[in-house]
C-alpha positions as CSV (number, residue, x, y, z in Angstrom):
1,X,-131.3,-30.6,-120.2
2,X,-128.6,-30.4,-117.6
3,X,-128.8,-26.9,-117.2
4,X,-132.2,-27.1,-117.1
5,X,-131.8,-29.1,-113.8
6,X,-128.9,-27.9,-112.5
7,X,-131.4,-24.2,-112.5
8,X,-134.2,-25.7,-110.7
9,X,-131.9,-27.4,-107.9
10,X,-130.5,-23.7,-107.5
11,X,-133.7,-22.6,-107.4
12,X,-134.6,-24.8,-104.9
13,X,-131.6,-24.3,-102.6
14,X,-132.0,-20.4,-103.1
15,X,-135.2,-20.2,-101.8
16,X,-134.8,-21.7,-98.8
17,X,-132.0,-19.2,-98.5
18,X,-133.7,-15.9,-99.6
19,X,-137.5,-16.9,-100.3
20,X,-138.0,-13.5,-101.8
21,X,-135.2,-14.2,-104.6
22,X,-135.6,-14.9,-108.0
23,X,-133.3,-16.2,-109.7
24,X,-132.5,-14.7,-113.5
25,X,-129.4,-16.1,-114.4
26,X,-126.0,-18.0,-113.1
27,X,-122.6,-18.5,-113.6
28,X,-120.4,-21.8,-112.8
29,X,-116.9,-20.2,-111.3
30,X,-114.5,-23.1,-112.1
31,X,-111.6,-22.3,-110.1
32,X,-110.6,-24.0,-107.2
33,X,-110.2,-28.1,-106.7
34,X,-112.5,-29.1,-104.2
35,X,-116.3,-27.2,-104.1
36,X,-118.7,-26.2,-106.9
37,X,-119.3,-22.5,-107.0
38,X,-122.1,-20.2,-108.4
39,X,-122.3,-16.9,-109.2
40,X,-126.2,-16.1,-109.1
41,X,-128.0,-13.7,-110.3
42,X,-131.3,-11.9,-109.7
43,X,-134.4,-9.7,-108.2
44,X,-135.1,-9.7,-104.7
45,X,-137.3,-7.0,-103.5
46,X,-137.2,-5.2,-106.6
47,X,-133.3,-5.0,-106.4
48,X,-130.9,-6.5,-108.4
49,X,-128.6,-8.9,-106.0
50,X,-125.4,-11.0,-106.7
51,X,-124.7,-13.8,-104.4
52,X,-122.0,-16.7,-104.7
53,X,-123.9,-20.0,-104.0
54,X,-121.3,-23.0,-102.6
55,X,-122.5,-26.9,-102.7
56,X,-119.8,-28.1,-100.6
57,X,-118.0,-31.5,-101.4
58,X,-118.8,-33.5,-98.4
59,X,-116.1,-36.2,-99.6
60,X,-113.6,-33.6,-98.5
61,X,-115.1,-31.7,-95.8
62,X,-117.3,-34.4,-93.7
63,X,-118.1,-32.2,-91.0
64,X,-119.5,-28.9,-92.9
65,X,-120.8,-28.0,-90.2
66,X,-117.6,-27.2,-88.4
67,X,-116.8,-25.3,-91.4
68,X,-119.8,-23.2,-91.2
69,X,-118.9,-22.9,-87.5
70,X,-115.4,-21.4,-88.1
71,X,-116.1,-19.3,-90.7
72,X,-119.1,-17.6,-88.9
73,X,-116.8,-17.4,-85.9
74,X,-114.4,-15.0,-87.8
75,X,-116.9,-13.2,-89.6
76,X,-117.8,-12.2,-86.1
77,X,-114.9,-11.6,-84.5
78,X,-113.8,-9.4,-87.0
79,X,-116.6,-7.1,-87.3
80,X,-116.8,-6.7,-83.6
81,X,-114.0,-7.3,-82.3
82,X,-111.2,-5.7,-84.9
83,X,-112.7,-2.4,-85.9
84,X,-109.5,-1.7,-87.8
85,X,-109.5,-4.8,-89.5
86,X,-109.2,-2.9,-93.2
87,X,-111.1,-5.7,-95.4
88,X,-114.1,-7.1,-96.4
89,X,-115.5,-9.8,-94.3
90,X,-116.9,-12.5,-95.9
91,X,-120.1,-13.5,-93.8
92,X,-122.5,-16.5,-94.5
93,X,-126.0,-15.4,-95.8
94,X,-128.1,-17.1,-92.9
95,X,-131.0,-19.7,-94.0
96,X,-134.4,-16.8,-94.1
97,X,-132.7,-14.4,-91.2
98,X,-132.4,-17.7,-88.8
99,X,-129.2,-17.8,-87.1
100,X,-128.7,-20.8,-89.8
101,X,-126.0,-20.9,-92.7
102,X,-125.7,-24.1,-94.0
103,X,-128.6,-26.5,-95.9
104,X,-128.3,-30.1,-95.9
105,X,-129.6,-31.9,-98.8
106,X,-129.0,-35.5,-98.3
107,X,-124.7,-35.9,-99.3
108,X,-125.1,-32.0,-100.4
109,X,-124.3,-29.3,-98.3
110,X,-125.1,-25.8,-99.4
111,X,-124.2,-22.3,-98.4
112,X,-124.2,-18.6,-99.4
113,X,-122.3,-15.5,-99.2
114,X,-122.9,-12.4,-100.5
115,X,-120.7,-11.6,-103.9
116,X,-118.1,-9.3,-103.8
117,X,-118.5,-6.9,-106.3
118,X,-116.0,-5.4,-108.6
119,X,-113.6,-7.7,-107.2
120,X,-110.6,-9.3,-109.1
121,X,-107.6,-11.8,-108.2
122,X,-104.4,-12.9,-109.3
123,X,-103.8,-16.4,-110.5
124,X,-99.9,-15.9,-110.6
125,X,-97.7,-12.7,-109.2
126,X,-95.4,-11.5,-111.6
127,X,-94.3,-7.8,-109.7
128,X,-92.7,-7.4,-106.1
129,X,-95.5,-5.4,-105.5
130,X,-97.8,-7.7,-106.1
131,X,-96.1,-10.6,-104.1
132,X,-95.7,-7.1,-101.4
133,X,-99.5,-6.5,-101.8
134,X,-100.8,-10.2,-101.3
135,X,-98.1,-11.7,-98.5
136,X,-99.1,-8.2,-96.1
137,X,-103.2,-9.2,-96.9
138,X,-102.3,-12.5,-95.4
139,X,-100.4,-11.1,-92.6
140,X,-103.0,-8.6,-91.7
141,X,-105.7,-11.0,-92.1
142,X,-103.5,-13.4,-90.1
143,X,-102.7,-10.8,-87.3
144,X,-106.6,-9.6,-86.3
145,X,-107.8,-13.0,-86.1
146,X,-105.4,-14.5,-83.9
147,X,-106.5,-11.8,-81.9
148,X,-109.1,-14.5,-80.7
149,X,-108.6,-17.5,-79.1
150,X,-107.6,-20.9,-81.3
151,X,-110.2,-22.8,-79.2
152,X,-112.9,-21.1,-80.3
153,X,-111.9,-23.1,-83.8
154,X,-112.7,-26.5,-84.5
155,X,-110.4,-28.7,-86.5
156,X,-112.2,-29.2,-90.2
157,X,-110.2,-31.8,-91.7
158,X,-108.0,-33.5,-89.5
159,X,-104.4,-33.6,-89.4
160,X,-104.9,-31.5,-92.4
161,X,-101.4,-30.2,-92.3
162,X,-99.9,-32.7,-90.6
163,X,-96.8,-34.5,-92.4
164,X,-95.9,-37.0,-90.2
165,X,-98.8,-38.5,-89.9
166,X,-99.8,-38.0,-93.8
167,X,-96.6,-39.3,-94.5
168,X,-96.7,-42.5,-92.3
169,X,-100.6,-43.1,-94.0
170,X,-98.6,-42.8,-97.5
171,X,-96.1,-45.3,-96.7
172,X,-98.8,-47.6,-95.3
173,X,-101.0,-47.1,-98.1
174,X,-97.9,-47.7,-101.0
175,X,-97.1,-51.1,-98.5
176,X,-100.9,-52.2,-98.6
177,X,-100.9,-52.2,-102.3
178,X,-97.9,-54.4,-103.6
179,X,-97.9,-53.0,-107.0
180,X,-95.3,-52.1,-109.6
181,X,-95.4,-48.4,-110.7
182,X,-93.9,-46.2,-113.8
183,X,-91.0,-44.3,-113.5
184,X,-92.7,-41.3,-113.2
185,X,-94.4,-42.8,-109.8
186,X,-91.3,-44.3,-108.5
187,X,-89.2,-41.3,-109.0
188,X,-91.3,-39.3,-106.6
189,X,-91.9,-41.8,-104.6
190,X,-88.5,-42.5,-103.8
191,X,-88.0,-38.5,-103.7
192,X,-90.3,-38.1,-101.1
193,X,-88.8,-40.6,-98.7
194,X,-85.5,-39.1,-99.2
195,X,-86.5,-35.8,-98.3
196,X,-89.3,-36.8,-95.7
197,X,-86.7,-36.9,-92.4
198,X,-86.3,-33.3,-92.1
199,X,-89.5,-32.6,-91.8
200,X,-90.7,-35.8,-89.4
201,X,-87.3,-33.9,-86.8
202,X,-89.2,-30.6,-87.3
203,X,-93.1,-31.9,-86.1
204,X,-91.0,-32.9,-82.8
205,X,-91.1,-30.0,-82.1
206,X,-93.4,-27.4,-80.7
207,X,-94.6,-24.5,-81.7
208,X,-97.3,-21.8,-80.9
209,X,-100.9,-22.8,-81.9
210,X,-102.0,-19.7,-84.2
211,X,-105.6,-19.6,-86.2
212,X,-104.8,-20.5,-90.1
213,X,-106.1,-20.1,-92.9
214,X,-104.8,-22.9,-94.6
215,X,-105.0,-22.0,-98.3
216,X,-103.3,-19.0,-99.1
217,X,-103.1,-18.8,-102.5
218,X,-102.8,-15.5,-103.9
219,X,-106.3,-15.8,-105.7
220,X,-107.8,-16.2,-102.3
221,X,-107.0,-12.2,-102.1
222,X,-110.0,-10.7,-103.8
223,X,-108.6,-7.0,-105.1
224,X,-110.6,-4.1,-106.0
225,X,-110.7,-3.8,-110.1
226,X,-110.1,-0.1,-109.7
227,X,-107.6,0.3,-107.1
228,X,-106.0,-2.8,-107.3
229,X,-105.7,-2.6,-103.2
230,X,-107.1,-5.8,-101.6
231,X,-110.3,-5.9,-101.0
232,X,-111.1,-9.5,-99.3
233,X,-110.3,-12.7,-97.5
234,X,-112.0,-15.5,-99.1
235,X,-111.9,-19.7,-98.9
236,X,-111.8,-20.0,-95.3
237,X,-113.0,-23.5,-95.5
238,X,-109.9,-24.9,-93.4
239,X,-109.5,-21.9,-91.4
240,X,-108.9,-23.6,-87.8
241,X,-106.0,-23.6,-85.3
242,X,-102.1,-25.1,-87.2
243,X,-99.3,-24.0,-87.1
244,X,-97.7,-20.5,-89.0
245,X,-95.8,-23.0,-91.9
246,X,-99.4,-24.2,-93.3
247,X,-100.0,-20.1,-94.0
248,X,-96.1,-19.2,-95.4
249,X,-95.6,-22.6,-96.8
250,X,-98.7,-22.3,-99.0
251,X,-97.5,-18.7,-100.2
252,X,-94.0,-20.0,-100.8
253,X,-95.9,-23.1,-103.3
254,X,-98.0,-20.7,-105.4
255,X,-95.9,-17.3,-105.7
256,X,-92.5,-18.9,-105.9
257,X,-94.0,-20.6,-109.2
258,X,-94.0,-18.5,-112.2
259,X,-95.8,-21.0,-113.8
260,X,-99.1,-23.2,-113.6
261,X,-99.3,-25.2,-110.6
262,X,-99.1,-28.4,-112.9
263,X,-96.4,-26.8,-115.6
264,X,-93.4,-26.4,-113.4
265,X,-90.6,-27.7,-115.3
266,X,-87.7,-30.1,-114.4
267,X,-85.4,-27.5,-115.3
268,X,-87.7,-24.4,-113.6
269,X,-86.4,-21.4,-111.8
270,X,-88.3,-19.9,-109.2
271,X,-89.6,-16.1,-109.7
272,X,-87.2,-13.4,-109.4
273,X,-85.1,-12.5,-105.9
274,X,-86.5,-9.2,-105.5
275,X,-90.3,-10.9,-105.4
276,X,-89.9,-13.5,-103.0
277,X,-87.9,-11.1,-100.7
278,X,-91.2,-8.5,-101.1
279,X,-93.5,-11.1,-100.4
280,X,-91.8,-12.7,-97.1
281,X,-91.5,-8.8,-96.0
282,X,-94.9,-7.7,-96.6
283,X,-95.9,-11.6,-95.1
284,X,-93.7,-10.7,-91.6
285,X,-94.3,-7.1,-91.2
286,X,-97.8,-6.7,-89.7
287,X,-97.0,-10.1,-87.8
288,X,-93.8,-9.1,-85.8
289,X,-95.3,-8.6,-82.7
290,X,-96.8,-12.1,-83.2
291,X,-94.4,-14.7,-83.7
292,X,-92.1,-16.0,-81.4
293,X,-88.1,-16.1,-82.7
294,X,-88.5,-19.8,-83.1
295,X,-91.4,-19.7,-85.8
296,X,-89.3,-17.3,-87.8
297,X,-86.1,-19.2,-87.5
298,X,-87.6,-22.2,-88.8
299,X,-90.3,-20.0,-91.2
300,X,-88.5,-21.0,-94.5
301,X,-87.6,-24.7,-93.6
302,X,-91.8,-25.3,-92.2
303,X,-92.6,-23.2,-95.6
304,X,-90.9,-25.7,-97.8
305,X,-92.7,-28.5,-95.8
306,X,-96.1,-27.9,-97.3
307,X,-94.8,-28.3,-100.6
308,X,-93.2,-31.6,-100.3
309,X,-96.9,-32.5,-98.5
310,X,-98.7,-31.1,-101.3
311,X,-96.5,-33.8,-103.7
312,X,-97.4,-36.3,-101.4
313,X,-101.5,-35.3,-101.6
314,X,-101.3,-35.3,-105.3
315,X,-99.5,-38.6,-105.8
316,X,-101.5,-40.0,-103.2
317,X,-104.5,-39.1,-104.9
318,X,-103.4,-40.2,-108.1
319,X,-102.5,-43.7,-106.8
320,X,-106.4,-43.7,-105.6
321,X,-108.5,-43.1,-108.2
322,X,-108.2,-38.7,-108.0
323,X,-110.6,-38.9,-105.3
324,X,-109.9,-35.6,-103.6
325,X,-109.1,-33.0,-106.5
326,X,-110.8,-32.3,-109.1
327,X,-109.1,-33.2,-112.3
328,X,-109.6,-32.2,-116.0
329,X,-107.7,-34.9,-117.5
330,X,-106.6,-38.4,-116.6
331,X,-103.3,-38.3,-115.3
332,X,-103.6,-34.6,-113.9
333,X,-102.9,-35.3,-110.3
334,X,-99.3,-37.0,-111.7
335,X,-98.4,-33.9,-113.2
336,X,-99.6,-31.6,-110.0
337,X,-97.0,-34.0,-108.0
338,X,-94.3,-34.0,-110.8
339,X,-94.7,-30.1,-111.0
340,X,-94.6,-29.1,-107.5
341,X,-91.6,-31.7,-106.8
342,X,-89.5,-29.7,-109.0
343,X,-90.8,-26.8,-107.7
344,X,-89.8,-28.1,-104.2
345,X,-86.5,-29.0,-105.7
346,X,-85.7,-26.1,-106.8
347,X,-86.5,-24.4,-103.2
348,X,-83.8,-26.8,-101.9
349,X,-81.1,-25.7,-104.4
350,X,-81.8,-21.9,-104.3
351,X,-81.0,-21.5,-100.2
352,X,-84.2,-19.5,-99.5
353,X,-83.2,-17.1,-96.1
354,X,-85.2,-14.7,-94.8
355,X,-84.3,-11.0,-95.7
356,X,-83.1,-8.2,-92.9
């Protein structure tokens, strides 16, 4: 019976889209933490069509608007503006040709993008071409749009990246609550604070604002299943204007892990020498003419500081209830934290430096 209702409400969101699109079938994508994701299916015009169909969680992102906003923004600027931009673009599917790309359904939010055929992505690198492959994607993607101006972006989720302020809401929200924790809590609690200061001395300084993407994961590089070569850009969700860390430190947190994001081990190693040094290269090449020498002299230490955040995030979402992330399990979000703090500890003790 779900399904059955779960179809109609597509079919009701899709025609508003597309009214000449009939939907024949649908798939759930279940990656990612934060939005629920179609893959439809269907006639329209007597031609088969694939489109990936997005009900964004307005918990998260209370302004989808601006979303919509910044995406459509880059869309734009990269097909008219970077004629050698060498991807995909991933552009909105207006609401029946308006110049409208978002449906508001009382909390829902909806939008659509056309689906990128014969795509693939990888989940973990395991090759220094691979890490090569995806940290150069980023970098050209990273490169062409800050070829426009950051204040043409809006800020999506506010102080998104921001540790000193996240951090300073953590300690207020731990001091608000007066309870006793386990030792799993504790321990990262306590780990957090003691490596915190760093980080607090680097946000006094100041450094260049660049458009970000804000999620580089290496499965938000869609690659072509033939070829291999990337193909796409996708999530731009909390593309706005941050700082060059948020882009790095995100690629540092998910290829540095040879493992699941919640399965790094006390005792892990990070992935092998020669992959981390191919992914920082193929990151930094197409941005040398880009960054100043103080955002690559501090690249590795601002990189690290989005992992310690991202233990923060998933403790803090623990502590509430797993508000924020979706979680298969009770107790997922303690593991996320426990895993990427001993991911983040193990950056500390390997003396990451950028290569020559």
């Amino acid at each position: 019976m779900a399904q059955l209702d779960r179809e109609q409400d597509l079919k009701l969101i899709l025609s508003q889209f597309l009214p000449s699109f009939q939907l024949q079938s649908f798939q759930t994508i279940e990656t990612g933490h934060i939005n629920r994701t179609y893959h439809v299916m269907g006639d329209e015009s007597g031609v088969d069509k694939h489109y990936l169909l997005q009900n964004l969680n307005t918990n998260v992102f209370t302004r989808p608007e601006v979303v919509t906003h910044n995406i459509v923004q880059c869309s734009a600027f990269l097909q008219n503006r970077c004629p050698d931009y060498p991807y995909e673009i991933l552009m909105p599917v207006a609401i029946n040709e308006s110049d409208q790309y978002l449906i508001r359904d009382g909390k829902n939010a909806w939008r659509m993008f056309d689906f990128i055929e014969n795509s693939k992505s990888l989940d973990q690198i395991t090759t220094s071409h691979e890490a090569a492959m995806i940290g150069e994607a980023f970098g050209v993607f990273l490169a062409h749009i800050n070829r426009d101006d950051p204040k043409n972006y809006q800020i999506t989720i506010p102080d998104f990246h921001n540790f000193t302020k996240r951090y300073k809401g953590f300690k207020d929200f731990l001091a608000n609550r007066q309870e006793k924790y386990d030792d799993k809590v504790n321990y990262l609690i306590s780990a957090i604070h003691q490596y915190a200061v760093q980080y607090l001395q680097l946000e006094q300084m100041t450094f260049p604002s660049r458009i970000i993407h804000h999620d580089t994961k290496a499965n938000n590089v869609l690659l072509d299943k033939e070829s291999g070569n990337p193909k796409c850009i996708i999530d731009l969700d909390t593309l706005m204007p941050g700082d060059i860390f948020s882009d790095f430190g995100d690629l540092m947190r998910t290829v540095f892990n040879p493992y699941e994001e919640d399965k790094f081990p006390e005792d892990g190693k990070l992935i092998d020498d020669d992959v981390i040094t191919s992914l920082i290269r193929g990151f930094l090449n197409p941005l040398k003419q880009l960054l100043t020498n103080n955002e690559k002299t501090y690249l590795i230490g601002g990189g690290k500081k989005i992992t310690l955040l991202q233990v923060l995030r998933f403790l803090e979402d623990h502590l509430k209830g797993d508000i924020y992330y979706q979680t298969e399990y009770a107790g997922q979000n303690l593991d996320r934290a426990l895993s990427q703090m001993f991911l983040y500890e193990e950056m500390e003790r390997k003396k990451i430096i950028l290569p020559e």
